[in-house]
N, C-alpha and C positions, 0 to 999 in steps of 0.2 A: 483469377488472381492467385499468385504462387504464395501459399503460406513458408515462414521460414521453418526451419527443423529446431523443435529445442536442443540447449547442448546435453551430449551425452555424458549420463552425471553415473558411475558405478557406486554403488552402496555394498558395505561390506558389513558382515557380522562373524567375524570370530566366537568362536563359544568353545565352553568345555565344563561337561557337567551342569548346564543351567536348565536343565528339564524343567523346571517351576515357573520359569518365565519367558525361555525362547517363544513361543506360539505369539505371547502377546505383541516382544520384541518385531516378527516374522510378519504379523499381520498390520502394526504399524506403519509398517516399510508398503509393504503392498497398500495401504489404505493412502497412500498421497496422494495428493492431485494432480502432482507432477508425475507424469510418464516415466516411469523405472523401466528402463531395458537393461539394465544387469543389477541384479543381487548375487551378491556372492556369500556364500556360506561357509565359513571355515570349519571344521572339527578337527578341535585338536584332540584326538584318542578319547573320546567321550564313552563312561560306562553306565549312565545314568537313565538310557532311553534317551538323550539328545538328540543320540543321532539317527533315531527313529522317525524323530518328528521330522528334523531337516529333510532325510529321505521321501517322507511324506509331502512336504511340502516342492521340491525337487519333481517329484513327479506330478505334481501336479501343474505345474508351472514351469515347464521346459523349457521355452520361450525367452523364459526374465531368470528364471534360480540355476543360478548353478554350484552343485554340494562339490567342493575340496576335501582331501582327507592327508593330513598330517601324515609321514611317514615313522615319527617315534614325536612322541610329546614334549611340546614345546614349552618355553617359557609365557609367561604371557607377553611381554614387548617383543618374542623372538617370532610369539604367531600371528600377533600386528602387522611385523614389517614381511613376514612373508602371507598374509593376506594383502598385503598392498602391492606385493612385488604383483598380484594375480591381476590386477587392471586390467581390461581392452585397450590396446594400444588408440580407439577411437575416441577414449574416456576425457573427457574435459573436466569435471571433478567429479569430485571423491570423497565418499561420506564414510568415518567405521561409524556404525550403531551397537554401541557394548550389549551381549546377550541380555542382562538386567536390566538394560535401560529397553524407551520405546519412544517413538517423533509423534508430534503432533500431527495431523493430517495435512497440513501447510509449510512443514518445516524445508521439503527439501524445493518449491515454490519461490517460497522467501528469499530462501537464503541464496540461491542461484540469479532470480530476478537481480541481488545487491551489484552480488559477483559481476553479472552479465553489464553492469551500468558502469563498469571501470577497469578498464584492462589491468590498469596497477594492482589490484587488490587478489593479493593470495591466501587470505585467510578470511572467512565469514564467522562468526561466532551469534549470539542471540543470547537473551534471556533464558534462565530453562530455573524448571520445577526439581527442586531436592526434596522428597519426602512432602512435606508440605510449605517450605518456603521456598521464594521465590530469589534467585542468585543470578548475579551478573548488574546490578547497578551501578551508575558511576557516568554515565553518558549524558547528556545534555539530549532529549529527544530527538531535537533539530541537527544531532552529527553522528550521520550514517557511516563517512569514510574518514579516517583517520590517517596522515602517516605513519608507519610502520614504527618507526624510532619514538615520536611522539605518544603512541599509545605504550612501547614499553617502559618509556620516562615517566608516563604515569604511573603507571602499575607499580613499578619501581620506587616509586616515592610517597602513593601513597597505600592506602587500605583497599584501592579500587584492583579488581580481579577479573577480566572479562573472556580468559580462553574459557574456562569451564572445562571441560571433561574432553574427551575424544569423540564422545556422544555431542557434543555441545557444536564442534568446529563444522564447515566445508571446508574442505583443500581444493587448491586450484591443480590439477594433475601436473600439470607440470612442474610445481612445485615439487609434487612428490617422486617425480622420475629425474628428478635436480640429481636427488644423492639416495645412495642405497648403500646400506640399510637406515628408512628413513627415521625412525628411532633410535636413538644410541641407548644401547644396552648396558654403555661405562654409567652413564648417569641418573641420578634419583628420582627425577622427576623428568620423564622423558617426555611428557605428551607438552608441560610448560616448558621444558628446555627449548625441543624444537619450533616452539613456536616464535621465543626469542631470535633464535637462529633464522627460519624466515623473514622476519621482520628487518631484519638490518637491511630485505632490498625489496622486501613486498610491502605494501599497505595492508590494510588493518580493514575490513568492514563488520559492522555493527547492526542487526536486527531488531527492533526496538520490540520485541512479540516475545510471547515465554512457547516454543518451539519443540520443547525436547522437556524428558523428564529422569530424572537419576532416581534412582532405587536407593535407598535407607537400609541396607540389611549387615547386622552386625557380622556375620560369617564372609561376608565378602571380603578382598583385600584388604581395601580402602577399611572396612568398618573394624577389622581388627587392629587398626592402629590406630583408630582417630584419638583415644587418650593419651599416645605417645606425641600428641603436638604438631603431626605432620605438617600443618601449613603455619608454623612459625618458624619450622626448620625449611620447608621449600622455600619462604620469603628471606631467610638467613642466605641459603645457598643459589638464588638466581640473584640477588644484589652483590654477593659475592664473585659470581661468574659472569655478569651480565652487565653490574653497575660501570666499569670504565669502560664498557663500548657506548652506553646509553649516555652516561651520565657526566657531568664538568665536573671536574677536580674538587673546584670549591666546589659541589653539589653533592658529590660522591662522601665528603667525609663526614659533616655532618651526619649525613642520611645512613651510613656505615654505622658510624657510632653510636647511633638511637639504636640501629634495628640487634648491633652486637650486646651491647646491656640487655635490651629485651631478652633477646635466646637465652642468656647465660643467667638472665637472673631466674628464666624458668627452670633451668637445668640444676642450677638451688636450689631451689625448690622442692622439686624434685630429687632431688639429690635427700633433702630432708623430713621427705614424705614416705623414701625407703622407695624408691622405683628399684623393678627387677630388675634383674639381668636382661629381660628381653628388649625395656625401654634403649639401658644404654647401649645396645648392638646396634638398636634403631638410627641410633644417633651418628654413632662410632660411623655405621659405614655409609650414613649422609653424608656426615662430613668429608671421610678417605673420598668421594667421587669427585669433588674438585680440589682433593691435595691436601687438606685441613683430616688437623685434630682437635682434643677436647684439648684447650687450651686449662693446663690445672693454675696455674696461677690466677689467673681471671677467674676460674669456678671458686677458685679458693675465697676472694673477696668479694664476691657476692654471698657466699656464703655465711661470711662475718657479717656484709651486710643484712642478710634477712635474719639472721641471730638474734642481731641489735634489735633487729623491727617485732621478733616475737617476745622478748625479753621488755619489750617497750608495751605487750599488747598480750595479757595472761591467757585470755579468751582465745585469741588465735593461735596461742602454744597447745593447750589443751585442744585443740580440734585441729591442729596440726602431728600430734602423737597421738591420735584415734586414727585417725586416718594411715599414717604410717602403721599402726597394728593391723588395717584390715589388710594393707597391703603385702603383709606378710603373707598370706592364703597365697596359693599357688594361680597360678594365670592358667584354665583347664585350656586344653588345646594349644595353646602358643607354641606354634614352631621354633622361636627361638628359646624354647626353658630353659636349654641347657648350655649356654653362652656367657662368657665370663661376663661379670660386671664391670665398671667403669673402676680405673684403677682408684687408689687412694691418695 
């Protein structure tokens, strides 16, 4: 009896400097149940012993690893897209695994099995582990495949979140040899941009299994912004660029105008709490990547509005100007320190 061949799925791990966690990353990959015939190893100019390991691992596994080395160092979306450019042309999908992060022993199984059950579907995503909780709810158990459009009218309207990270997705390869460079570099949030952007002709599949695990560490990109709001500014700017292809006019404005007070009554807030200089760069050049600025007239009356609200509430004024004083202390490390503030 002739068994069939699974499909040829490449898994990628870009890294740079992650010596503390590549190994576990590396041996995740390898520990699947599903057959891996290529890992690919990016190093982007790593000084850390990284690229010791990968070498290490490279030799020992000629077979399936194969170590890439950066010619000058890359950004990090610039060493995504060109570890993707690096495919086997025989690659049917395509996994990146962030050096920090690591898969479950079943993830790349699952989530391929989904794929394999519907031609339409160009993106898989699952459950996965942040730290200790558990991310990606919103699904009905019983709905594996979604329309494309349909799951980003969700997302779009409500709290539900289901790409998860680049650790999180499969890509169908084809997908990814659609367009190059398959992340856009103009935009803030490249790994949810492009997946809005597939969506408008792929379907959507869903793993109902927690698959993958994101790392918690405050030195990471991600971990050095996460006080700056990022995911009420990603939900600000893909409703912004996403919501009239997704969404009906009458749909679009209500759901606009909720999620625009929200942003801006943070950025009050904020505003009132003394954020540095580094917060509003954060912001400034979210916003400049789909053509927007800080709108001051709108900061201005939310402003007055949370005035009223602290003026109405002594207790939150007094632990509204503690809080503003600690933030006066310097941000140690912040790349942006030295970046103007948000005008007046």
């Amino acid at each position: 009896m002739c068994m069939s061949v699974p499909p040829f799925v490449s898994v990628i791990t870009p890294f740079y400097n992650t010596h503390s966690y590549l190994v576990e990353c590396i041996e995740s990959v390898l520990s699947q149940t599903y057959h891996v015939r290529e890992y690919i190893l990016v190093d982007n100019c790593s000084d850390d012993g990284s690229t010791q390991i990968a070498e290490d691992y490279a030799a020992r596994f000629p077979e399936k690893i194969r170590l890439i080395h950066t010619s000058s160092f890359l950004s990090q979306v610039a060493n995504f897209n060109f570890a993707l450019s690096s495919i086997s042309p025989e690659s049917k999908y395509c996994k990146i695994v962030q050096a920090d992060d690591w898969l479950y022993p079943e993830c790349l199984e699952r989530q391929v099995d989904l794929a394999e059950s519907d031609e339409s579907v160009g993106i898989v995503s699952s459950y996965r582990l942040k730290g200790t909780r558990v991310l990606g709810d919103g699904l009905p158990y019983t709905q594996s495949i979604l329309a494309g459009r349909d799951l980003c009218r969700l997302q779009l309207t409500t709290s539900t979140f289901l790409f998860g990270t680049p650790t999180t997705v499969l890509y169908r390869s084809e997908v990814v040899r659609s367009v190059s460079p398959f992340y856009d570099e103009r935009t803030f949030y490249d790994d949810s941009d492009v997946c809005y952007r597939i969506l408008q002709s792929w379907n959507f599949g869903f793993v109902h299994q927690i698959l993958s695990f994101s790392r918690v560490d405050d030195d990471s990109i991600r971990g050095r912004i996460l006080h700056f709001g990022p995911d009420l500014l990603d939900t600000f700017l893909q409703l912004t660029k996403f919501g009239p292809i997704y969404l009906q006019p009458d749909e679009l404005r209500p759901t606009l105008s909720k999620t625009t007070a929200a942003y801006y009554r943070f950025l009050a807030r904020s505003r009132l709490a003394g954020r540095n200089n580094a917060f509003w760069q954060f912001h400034i050049s979210g916003l400049s990547s789909v053509g927007l600025s800080i709108r001051k007239q709108l900061l201005l009356k939310h402003l007055f509005l949370e005035l009223l609200r602290l003026l109405a509430n002594p207790g939150l004024t007094v632990s509204t100007l503690y809080h503003r004083l600690r933030s006066r202390k310097p941000e140690n490390g912040s790349r942006y320190a030295s970046l103007p503030n948000v005008p007046d």
